[in-house]
C-alpha positions in Angstrom: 22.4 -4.2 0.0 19.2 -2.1 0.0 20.5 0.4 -2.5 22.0 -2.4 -4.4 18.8 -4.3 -5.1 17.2 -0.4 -5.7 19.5 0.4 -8.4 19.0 -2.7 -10.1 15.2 -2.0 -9.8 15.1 0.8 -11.2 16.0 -0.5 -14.8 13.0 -2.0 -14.6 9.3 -0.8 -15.1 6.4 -0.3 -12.0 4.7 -3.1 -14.1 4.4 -5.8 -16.2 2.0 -6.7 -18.7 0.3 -3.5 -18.9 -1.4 -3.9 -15.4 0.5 -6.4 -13.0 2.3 -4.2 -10.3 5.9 -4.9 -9.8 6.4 -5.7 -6.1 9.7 -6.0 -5.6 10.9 -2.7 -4.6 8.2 -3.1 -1.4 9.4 -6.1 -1.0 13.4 -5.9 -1.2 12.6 -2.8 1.6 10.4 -5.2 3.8 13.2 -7.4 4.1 16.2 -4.2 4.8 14.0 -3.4 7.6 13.6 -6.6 9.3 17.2 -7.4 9.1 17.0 -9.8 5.9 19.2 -8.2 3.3 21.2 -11.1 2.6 18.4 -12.9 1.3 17.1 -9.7 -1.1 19.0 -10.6 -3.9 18.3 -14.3 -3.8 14.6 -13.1 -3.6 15.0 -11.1 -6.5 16.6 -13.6 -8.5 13.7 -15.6 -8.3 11.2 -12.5 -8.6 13.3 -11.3 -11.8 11.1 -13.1 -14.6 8.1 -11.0 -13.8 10.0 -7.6 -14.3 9.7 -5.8 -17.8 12.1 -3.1 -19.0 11.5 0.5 -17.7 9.1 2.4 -20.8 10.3 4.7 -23.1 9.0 8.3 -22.6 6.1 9.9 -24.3 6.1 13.4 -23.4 8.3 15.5 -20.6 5.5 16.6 -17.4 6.2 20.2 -16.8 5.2 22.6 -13.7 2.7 24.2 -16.2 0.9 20.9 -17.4 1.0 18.4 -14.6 -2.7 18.0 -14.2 -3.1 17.2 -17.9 -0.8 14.3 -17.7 -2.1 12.9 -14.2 -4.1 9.8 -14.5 -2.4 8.5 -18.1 -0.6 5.4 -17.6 1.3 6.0 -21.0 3.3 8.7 -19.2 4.5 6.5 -16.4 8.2 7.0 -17.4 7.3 11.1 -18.1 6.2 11.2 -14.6 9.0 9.6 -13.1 11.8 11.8 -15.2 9.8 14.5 -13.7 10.0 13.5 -9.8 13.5 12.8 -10.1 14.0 16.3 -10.8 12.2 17.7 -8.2 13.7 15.0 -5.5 17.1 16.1 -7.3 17.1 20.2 -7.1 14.9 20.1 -3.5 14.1 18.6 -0.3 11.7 15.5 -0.8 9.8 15.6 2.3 9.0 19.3 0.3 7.9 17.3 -2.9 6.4 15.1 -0.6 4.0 17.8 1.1 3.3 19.4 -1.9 2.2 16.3 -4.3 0.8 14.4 -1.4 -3.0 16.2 -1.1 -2.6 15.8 -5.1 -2.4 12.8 -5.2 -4.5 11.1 -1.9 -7.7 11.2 -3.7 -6.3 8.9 -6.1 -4.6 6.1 -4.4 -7.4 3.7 -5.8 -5.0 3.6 -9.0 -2.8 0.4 -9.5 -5.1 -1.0 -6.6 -3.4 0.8 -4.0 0.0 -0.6 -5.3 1.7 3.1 -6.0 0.8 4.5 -2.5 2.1 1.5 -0.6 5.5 2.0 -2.9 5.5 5.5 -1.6 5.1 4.2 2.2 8.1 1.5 2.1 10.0 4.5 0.3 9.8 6.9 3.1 10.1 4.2 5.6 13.6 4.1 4.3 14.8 7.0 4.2 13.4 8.3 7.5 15.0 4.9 8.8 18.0 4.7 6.5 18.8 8.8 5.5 19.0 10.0 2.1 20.6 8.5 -0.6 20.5 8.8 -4.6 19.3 5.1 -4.7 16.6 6.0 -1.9 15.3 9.0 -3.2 15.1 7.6 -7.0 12.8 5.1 -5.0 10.7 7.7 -3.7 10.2 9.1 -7.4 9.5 5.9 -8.8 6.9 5.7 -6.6 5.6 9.2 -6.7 5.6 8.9 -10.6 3.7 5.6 -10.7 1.2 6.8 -8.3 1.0 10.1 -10.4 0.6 7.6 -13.3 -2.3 5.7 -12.1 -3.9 8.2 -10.0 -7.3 6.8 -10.0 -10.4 9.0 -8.0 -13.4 8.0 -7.0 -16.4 10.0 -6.5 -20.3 9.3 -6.0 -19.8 6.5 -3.1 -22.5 7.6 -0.6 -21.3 7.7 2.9 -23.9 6.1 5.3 -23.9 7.3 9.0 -24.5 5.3 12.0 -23.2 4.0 15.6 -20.1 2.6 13.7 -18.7 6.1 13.0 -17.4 6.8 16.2 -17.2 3.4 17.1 -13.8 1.3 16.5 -12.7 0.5 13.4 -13.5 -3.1 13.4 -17.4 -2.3 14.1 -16.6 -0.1 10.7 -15.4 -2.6 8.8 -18.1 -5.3 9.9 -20.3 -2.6 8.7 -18.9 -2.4 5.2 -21.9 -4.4 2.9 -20.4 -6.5 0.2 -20.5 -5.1 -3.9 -23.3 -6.8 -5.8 -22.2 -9.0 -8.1 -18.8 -8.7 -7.6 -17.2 -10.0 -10.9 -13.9 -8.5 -12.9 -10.7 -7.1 -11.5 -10.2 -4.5 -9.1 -11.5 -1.3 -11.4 -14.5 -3.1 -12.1 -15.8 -4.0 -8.5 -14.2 -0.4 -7.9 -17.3 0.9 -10.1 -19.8 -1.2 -8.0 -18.7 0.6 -4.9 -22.0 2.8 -4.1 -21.8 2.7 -0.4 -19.7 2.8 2.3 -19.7 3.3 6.2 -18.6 6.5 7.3 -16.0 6.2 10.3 -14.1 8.7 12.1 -16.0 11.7 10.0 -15.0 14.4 12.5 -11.7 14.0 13.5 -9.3 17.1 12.5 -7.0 16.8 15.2 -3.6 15.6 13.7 -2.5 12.7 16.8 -6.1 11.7 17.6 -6.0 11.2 13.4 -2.8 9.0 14.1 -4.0 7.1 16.4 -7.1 6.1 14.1 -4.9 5.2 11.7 -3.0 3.1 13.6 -6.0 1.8 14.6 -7.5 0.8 11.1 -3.9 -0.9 10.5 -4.4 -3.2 13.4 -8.1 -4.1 12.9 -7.5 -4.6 8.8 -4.7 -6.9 9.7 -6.7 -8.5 12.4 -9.4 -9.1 10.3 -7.3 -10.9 7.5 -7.5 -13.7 10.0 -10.8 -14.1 9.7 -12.1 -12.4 6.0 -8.8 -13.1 4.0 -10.2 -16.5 2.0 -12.1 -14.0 0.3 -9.4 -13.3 -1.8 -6.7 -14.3 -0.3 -4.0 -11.4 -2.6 -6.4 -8.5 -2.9 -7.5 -8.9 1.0 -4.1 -8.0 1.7 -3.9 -4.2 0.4 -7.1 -3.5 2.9 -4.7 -3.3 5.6 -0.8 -2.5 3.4 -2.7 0.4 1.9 -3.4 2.5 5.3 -0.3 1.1 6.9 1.9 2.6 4.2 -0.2 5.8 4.8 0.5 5.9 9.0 4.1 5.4 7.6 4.4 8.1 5.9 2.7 10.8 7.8 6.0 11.5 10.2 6.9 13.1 7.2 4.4 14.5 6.2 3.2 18.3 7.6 0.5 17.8 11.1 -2.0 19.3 8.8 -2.3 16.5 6.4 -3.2 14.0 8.9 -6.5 14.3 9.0 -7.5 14.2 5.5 -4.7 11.1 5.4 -6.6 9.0 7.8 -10.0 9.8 5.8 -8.7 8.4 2.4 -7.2 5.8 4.0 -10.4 4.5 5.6 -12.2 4.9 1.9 -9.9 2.6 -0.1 -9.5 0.3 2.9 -13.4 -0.1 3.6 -13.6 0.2 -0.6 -11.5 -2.6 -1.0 -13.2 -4.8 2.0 -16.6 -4.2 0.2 -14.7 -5.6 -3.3 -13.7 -8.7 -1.9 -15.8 -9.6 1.7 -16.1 -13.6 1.9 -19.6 -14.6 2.3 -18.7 -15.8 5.9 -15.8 -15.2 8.2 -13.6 -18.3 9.4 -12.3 -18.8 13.5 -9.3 -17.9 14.0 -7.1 -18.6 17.1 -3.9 -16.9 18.4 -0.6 -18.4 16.9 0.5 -19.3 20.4 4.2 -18.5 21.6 6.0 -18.0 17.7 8.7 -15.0 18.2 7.6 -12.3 15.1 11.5 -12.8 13.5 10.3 -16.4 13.0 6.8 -15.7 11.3 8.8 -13.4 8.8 11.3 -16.3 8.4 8.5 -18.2 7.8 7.2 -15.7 4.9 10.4 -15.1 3.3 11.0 -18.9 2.8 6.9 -18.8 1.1 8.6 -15.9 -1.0 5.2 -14.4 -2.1 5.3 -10.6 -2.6 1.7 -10.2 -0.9 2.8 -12.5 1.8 5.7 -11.2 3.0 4.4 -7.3 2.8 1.3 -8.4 4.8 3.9 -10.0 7.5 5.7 -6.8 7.5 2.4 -4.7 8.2 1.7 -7.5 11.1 5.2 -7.0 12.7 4.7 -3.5 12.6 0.9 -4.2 14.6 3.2 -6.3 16.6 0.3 -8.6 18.3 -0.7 -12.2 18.4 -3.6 -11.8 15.9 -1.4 -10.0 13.4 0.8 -12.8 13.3 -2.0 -15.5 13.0 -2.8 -12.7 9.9 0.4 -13.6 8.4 0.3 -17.1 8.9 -3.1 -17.3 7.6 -1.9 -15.7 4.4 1.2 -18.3 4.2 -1.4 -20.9 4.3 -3.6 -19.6 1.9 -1.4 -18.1 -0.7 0.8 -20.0 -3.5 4.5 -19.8 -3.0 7.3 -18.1 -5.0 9.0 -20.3 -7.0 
């Protein structure tokens, strides 16, 4: 059903009205993986008015002129052509490794939406094993984020007792943008300072373990932070969670440098959109996990149900109140 809903995906383009992200390949995964695949092509009936046809091609992306092309939206469809080759005549955890340093510095672009593509696409076929639908998901992805690849330089990282601290004490030490006003590349430009946090670790496990860690206190904190902006609050803790997913495939010695990017865009994207005041949140109380993401599919929202995917995977109480904080707060499919 998976490849099924993939197939008929991939007719369509990673966005829609030259900026809007097309969720539903993240989505129609979420729901293989937690045992909902009858319901992905109802979903997706339902989801289908917001897809756009695939773009026509502007240029081919060779070995020889890659870096040229990286960064230019136009070439979304060259960069895709040119993944599916390289998933096509090698092994992609090979294109993986490879494009995967390229292409962390700029997981910023399409506000975090290409990298978490790339995590649900790895999930499935470390979980599911290859398949031509499965790895045409991967270079959809790959292309998109190579598409929007977005760096960011000149954010100052400020030292302090957070830095070896846990990542929550981090994140409550991430200062709001001033003046936040415009979408996400605009407050992305008012990003000037950020908490360091984990600075020294180069182990590849103790790296892992931070990262698992960052995943559970971003998703914690929805609970309490996400009526800041109840859509964009989500990617603070989907972004790094789609990272921790993919590193089992990734060589040990990219770890490290995974877990530090990871920490930037999710304390970038905490600084964009931090309420003004956190709300109390209390433990959902004895609700199984399966019935929370029942609970999400039948709200239908993209955002929704990938944040409730992120909390099953955290797997505690205050993950789940996360997800049913962002049922209450978000507007439903219809």
């Amino acid at each position: 059903m998976l490849e099924e809903a993939l197939e008929r995906l991939h007719a369509a383009g990673p966005e829609r009205l030259g900026r809007l992200t097309n969720h539903a390949p993240m989505v129609v995964e979420a729901l293989a993986a937690h045992g909902q695949t009858g319901a992905v092509h109802r979903w997706l009936d339902l989801y289908e008015v917001k897809l756009e046809d695939f773009p026509s091609p502007v240029e081919p992306v060779t070995d020889a002129d890659w870096a040229a092309a990286l960064g230019d939206p136009r070439r979304v469809a060259d960069w895709i052509a040119y993944f599916m080759r390289a998933v096509g005549e090698g092994s992609w955890k090979s294109v993986l490794a490879e494009w995967w340093p390229r292409l962390l510095p700029g997981m910023y672009g399409g506000s975090t939406h290409p990298v978490i593509r790339v995590g649900h696409a790895v999930r499935s076929l470390i979980e599911g094993g290859e398949s031509p639908p499965r790895l045409a998901e991967l270079a959809h992805g790959l292309g998109y984020w190579a598409a929007r690849h977005h760096p960011v330089t000149g954010i100052a990282l400020v030292a302090g007792d957070h830095e070896n601290g846990e990542a929550g004490e981090a994140l409550d030490a991430v200062g709001p943008i001033r003046d936040p006003h415009g979408g996400f590349p605009a407050r992305l430009a008012l990003v000037e300072r950020l908490p360091a946090w984990a600075p020294g670790v180069t182990d590849p496990e103790t790296a892992r373990q931070r990262l698992a860690e960052l995943v559970r206190a971003t998703t914690h904190r929805y609970a309490t932070h996400g009526h800041g902006d109840e859509i964009m609050l989500v990617h603070a803790a989907t972004a790094p969670n789609a990272v921790l997913r993919t590193l089992p495939a990734l060589p040990r010695e990219l770890w490290a440098p995974s877990l530090h990017a990871a920490w930037l865009a999710s304390a970038a994207v905490t600084a964009m959109y931090a309420p003004s005041e956190p709300v109390s949140s209390a433990p959902p109380g004895r609700i199984a996990a399966e019935e929370v993401f029942e609970r999400a599919l039948a709200h239908g929202d993209e955002h929704v149900i990938k944040l409730t995917d992120t909390a099953l995977d955290v797997g505690d109480e205050q993950a789940l109140a996360a997800a049913l904080c962002a049922i209450a707060l978000c507007e439903p499919l219809s």
